[in-house]
DSSP file (Angstrom, degrees, kcal/mol; ACC not computed):
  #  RESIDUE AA STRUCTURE BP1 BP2  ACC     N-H-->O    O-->H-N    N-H-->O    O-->H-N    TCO  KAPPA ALPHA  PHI   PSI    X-CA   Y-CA   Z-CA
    1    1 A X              0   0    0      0, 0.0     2,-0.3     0, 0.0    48,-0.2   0.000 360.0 360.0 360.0 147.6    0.0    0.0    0.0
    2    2 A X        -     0   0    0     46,-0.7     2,-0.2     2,-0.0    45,-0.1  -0.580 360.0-177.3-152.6 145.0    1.1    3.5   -1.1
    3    3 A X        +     0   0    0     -2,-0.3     2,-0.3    44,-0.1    44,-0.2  -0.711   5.3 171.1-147.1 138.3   -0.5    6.9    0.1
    4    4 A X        -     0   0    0     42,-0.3    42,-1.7    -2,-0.2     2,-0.4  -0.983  11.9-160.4-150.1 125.0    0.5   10.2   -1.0
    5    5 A X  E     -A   45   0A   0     -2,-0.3     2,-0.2    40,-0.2    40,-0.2  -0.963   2.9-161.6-127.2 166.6   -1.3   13.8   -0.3
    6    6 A X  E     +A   44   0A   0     38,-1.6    38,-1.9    -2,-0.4     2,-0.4  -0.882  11.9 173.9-122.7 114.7   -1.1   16.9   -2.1
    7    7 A X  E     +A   43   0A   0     36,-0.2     2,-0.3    -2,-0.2    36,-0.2  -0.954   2.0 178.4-146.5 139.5   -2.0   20.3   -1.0
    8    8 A X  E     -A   42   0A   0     34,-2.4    34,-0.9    -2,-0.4     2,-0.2  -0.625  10.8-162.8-137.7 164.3   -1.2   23.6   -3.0
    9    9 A X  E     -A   41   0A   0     -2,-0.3     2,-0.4    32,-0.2    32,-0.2  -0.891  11.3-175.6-163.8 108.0   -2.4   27.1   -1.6
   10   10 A X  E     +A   40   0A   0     30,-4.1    30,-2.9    -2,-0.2     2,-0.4  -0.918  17.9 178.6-148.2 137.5   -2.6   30.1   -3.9
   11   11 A X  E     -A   39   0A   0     -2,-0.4    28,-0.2    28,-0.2     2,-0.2  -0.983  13.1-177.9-156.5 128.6   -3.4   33.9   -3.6
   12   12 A X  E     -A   38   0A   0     26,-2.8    26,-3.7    -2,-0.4     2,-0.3  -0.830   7.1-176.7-127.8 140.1   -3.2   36.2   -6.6
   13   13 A X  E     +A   37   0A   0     24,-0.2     2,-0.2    -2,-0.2    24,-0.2  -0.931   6.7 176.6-153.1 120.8   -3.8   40.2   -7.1
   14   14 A X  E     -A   36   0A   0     22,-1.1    22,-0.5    -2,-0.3    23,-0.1  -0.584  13.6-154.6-116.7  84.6   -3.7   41.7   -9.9
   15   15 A X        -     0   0    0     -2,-0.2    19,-0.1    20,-0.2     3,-0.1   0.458  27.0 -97.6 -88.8 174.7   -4.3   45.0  -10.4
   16   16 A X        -     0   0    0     17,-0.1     2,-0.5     1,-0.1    -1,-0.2  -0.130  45.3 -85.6 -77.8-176.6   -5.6   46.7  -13.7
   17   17 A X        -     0   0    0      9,-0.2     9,-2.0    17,-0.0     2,-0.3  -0.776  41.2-170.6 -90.4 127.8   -3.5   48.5  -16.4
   18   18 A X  B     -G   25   0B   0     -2,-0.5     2,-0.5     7,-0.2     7,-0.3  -0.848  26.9-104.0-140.7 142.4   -2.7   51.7  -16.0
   19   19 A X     >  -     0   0    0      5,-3.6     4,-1.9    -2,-0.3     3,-0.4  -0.529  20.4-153.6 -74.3 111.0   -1.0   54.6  -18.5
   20   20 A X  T  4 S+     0   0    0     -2,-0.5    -1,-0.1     1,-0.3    -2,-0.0   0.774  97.7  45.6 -41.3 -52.5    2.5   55.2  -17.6
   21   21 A X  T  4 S+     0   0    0      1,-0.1    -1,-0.3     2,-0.1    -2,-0.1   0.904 131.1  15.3 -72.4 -54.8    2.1   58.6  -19.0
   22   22 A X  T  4 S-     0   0    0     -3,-0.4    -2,-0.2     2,-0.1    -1,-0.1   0.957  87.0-133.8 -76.9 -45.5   -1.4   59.6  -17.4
   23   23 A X     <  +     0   0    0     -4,-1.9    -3,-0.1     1,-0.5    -2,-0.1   0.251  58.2 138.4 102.2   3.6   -1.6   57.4  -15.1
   24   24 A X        -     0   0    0     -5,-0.3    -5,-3.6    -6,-0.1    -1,-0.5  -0.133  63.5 -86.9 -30.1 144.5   -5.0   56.7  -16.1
   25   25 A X  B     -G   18   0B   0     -7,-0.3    -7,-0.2    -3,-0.1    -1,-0.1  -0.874  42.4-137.6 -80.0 128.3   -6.7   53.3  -16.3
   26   26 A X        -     0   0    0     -9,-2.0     7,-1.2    -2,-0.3     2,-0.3  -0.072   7.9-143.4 -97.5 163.9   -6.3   51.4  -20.0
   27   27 A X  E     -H   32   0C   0      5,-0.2     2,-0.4    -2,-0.1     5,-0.3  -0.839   4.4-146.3-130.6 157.3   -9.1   49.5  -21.7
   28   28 A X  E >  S-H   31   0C   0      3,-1.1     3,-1.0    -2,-0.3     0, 0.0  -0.993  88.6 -10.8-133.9 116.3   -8.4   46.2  -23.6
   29   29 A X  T 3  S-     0   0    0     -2,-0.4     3,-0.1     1,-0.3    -1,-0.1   0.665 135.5 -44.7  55.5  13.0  -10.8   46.1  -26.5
   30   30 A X  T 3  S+     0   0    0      1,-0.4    -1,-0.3     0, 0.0     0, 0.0  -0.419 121.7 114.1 120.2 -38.1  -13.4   49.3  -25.4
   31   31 A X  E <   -H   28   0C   0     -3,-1.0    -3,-1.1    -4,-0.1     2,-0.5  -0.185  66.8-138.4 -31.1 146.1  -13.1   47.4  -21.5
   32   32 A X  E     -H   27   0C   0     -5,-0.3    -5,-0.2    -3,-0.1    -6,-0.1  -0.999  28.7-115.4 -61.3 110.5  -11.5   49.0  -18.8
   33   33 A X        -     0   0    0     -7,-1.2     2,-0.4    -2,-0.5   -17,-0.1  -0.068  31.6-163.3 -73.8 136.6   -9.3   46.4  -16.9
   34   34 A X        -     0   0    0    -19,-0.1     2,-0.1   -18,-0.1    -1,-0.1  -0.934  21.3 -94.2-126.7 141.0  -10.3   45.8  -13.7
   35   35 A X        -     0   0    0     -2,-0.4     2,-0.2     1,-0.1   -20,-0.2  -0.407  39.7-157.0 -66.1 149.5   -8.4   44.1  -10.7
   36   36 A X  E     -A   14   0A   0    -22,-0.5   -22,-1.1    -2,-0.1     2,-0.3  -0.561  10.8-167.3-105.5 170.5   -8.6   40.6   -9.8
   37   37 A X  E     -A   13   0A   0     -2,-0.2     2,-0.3   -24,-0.2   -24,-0.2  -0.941   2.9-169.9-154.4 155.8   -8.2   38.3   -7.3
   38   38 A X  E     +A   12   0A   0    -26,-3.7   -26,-2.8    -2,-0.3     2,-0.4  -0.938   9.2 176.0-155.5 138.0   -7.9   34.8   -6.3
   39   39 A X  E     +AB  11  67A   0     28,-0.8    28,-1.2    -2,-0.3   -28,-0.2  -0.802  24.3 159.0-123.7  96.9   -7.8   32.2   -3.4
   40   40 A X  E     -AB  10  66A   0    -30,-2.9   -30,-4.1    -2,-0.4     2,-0.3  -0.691  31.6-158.4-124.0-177.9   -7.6   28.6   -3.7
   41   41 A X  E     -A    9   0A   0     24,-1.1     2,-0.6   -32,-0.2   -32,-0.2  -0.804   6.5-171.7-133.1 165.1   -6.8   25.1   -2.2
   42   42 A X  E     -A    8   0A   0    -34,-0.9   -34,-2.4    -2,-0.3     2,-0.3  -0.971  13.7-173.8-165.3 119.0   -6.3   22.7   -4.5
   43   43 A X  E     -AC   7  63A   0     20,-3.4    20,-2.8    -2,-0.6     2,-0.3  -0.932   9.2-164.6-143.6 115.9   -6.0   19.0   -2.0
   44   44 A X  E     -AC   6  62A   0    -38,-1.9   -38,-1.6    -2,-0.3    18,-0.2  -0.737  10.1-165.6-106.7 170.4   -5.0   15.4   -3.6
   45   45 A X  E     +AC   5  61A   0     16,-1.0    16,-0.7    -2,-0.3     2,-0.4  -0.396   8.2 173.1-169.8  80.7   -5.2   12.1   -2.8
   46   46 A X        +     0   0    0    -42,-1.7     2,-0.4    14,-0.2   -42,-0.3  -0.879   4.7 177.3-112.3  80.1   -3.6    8.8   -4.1
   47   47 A X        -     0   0    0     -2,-0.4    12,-1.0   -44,-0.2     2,-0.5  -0.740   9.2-177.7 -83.2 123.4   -3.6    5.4   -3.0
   48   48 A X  B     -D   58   0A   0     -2,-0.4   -46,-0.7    10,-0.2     2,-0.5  -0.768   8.3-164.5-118.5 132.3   -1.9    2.6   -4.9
   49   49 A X        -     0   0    0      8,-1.9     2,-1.5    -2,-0.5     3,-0.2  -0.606   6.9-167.9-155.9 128.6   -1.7   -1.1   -4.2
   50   50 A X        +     0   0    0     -2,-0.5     6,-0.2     1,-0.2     3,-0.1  -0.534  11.8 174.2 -86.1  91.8    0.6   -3.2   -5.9
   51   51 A X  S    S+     0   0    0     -2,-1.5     2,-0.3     4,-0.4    -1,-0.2   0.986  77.6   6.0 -37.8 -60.7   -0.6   -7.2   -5.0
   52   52 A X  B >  S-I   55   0D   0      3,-0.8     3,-1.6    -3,-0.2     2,-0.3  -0.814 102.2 -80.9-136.2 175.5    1.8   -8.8   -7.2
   53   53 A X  T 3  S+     0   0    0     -2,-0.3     3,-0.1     1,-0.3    37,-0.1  -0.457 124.2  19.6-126.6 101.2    4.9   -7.2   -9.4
   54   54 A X  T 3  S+     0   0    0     -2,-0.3     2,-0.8     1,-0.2    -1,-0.3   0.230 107.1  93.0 108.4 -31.5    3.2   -5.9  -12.5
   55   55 A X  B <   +I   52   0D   0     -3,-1.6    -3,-0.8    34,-0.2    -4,-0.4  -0.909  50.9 166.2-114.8 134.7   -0.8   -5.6  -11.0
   56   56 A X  E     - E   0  88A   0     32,-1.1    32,-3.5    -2,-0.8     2,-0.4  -0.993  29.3-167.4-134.8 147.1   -1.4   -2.7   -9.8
   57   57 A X  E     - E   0  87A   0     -2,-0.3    -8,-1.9    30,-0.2     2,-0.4  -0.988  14.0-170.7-133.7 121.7   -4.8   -0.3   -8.6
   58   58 A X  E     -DE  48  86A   0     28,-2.6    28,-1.8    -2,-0.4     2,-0.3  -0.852   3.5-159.7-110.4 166.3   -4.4    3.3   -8.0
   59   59 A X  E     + E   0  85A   0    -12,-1.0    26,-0.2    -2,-0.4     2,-0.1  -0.615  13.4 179.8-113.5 170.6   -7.2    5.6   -6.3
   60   60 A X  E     - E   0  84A   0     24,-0.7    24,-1.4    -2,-0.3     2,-0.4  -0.681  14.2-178.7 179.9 125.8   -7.3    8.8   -6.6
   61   61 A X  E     -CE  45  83A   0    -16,-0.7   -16,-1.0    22,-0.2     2,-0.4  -0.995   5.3-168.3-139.5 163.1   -9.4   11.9   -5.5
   62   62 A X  E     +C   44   0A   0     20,-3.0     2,-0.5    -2,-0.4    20,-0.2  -0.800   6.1 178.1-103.5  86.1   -9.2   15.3   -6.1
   63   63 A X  E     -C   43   0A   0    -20,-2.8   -20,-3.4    -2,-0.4     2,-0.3  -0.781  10.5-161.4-116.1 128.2  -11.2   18.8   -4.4
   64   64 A X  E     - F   0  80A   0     16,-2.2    15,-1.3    -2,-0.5    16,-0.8  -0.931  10.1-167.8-105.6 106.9  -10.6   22.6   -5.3
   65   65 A X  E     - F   0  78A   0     -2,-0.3   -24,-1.1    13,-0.3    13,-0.3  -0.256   9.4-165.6-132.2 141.7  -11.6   25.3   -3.1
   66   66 A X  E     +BF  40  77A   0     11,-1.7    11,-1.3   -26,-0.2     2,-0.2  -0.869   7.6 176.9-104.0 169.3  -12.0   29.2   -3.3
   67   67 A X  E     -B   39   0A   0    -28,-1.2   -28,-0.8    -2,-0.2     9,-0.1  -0.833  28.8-127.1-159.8 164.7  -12.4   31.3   -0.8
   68   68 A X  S    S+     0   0    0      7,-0.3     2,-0.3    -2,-0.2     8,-0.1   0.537  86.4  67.5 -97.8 -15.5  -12.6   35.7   -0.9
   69   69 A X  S >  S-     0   0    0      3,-0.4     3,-0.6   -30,-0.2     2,-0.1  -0.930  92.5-113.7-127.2 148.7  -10.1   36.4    1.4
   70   70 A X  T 3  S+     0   0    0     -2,-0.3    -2,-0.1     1,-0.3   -31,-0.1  -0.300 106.7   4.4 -66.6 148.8   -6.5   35.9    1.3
   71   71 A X  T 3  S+     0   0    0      1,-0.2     2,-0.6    -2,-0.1    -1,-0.3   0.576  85.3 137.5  21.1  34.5   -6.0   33.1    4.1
   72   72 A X    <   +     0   0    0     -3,-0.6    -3,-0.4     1,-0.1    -4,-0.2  -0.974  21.9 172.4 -95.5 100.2   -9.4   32.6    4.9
   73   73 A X  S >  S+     0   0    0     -2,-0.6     3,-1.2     2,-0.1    -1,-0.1   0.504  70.1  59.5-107.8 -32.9   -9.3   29.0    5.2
   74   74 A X  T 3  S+     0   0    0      1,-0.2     2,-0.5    -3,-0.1    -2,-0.0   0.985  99.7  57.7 -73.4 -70.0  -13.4   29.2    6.7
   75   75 A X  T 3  S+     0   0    0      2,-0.0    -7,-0.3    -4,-0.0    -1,-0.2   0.204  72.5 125.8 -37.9  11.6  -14.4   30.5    4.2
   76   76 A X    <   -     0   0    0     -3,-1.2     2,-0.4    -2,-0.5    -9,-0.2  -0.248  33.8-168.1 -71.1 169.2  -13.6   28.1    1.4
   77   77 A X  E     -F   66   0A   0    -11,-1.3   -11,-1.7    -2,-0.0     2,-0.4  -0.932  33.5-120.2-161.6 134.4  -16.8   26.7   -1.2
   78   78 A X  E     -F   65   0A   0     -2,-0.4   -13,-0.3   -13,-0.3     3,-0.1  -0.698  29.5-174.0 -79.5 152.5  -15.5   23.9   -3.2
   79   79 A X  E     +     0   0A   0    -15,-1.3     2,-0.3     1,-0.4   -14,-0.2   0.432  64.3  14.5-137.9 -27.9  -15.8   24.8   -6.8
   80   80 A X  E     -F   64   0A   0    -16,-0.8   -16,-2.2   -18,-0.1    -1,-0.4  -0.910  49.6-165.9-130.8 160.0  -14.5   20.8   -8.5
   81   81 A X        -     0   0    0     -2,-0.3     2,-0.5   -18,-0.2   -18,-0.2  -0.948   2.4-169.3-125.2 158.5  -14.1   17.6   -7.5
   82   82 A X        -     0   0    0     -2,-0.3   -20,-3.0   -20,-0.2     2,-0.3  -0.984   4.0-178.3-146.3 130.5  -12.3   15.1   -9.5
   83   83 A X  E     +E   61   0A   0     -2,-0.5     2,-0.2   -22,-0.2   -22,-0.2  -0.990  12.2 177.4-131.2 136.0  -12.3   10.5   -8.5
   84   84 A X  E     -E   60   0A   0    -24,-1.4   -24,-0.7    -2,-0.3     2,-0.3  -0.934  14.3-170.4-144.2 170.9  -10.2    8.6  -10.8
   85   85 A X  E     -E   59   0A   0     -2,-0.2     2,-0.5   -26,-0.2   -26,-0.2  -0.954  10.4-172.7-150.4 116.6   -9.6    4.3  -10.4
   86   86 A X  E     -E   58   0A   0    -28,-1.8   -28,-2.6    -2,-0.3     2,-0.5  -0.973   4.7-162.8-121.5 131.0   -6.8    2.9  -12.8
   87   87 A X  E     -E   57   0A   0     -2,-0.5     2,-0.4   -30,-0.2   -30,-0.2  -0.886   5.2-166.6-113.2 104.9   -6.4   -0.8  -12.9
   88   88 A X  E     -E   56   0A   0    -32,-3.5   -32,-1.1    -2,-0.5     2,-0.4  -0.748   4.8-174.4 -96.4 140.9   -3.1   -2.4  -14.4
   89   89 A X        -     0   0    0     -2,-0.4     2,-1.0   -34,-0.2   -34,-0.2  -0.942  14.1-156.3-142.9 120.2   -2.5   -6.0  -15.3
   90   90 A X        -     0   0    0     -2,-0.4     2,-0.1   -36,-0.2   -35,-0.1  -0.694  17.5-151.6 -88.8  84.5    0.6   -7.5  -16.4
   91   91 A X        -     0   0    0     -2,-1.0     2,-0.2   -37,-0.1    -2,-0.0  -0.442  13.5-157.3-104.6 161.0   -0.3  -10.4  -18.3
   92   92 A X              0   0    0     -2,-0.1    -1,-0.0     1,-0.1     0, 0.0  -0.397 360.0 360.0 -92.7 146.5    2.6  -13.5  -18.2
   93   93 A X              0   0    0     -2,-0.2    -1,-0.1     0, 0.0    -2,-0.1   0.352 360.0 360.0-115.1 360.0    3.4  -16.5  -20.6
């Protein structure tokens, strides 16, 4: 038996584009560019067991989170979930 988790954490700010010269805020395509932001969690989770040299089953799930606040971890809302099941078979002569 095998287990392996995964946890990634990420907060992004990006603020709009603005004219060096005016100092104004730039439009992309008639838009005006707006800041963004983002906070998510991103948690895997993989379990493998190998019986015999050659068969093998791995598990696997997957969940992604966002959340409005930079490290506001209570506030997360799951946004995907992802289950995968791979079966391998080594066959002999």
């Amino acid at each position: 038996m095998f287990f392996r988790v995964i946890g990634e954490y990420r907060s992004e700010r990006q603020d709009g584009f603005y004219s060096a010269v005016s100092g104004g805020p730039l439009s992309v395509d008639g838009v005006l560019t707006q800041p963004t932001a983002f906070n998510g969690l991103q948690v895997d989770f993989l379990a493998s067991y190998e019986p015999t040299p050659g068969t093998v089953a791995f598990f696997g799930y997957g969940a992604a989170m966002q959340g409005l606040t930079a490290f506001g971890f209570s506030d997360l809302s799951r946004s995907a979930d992802g289950f995968f099941l791979k079966l391998a078979y080594l066959f002999r002569r």
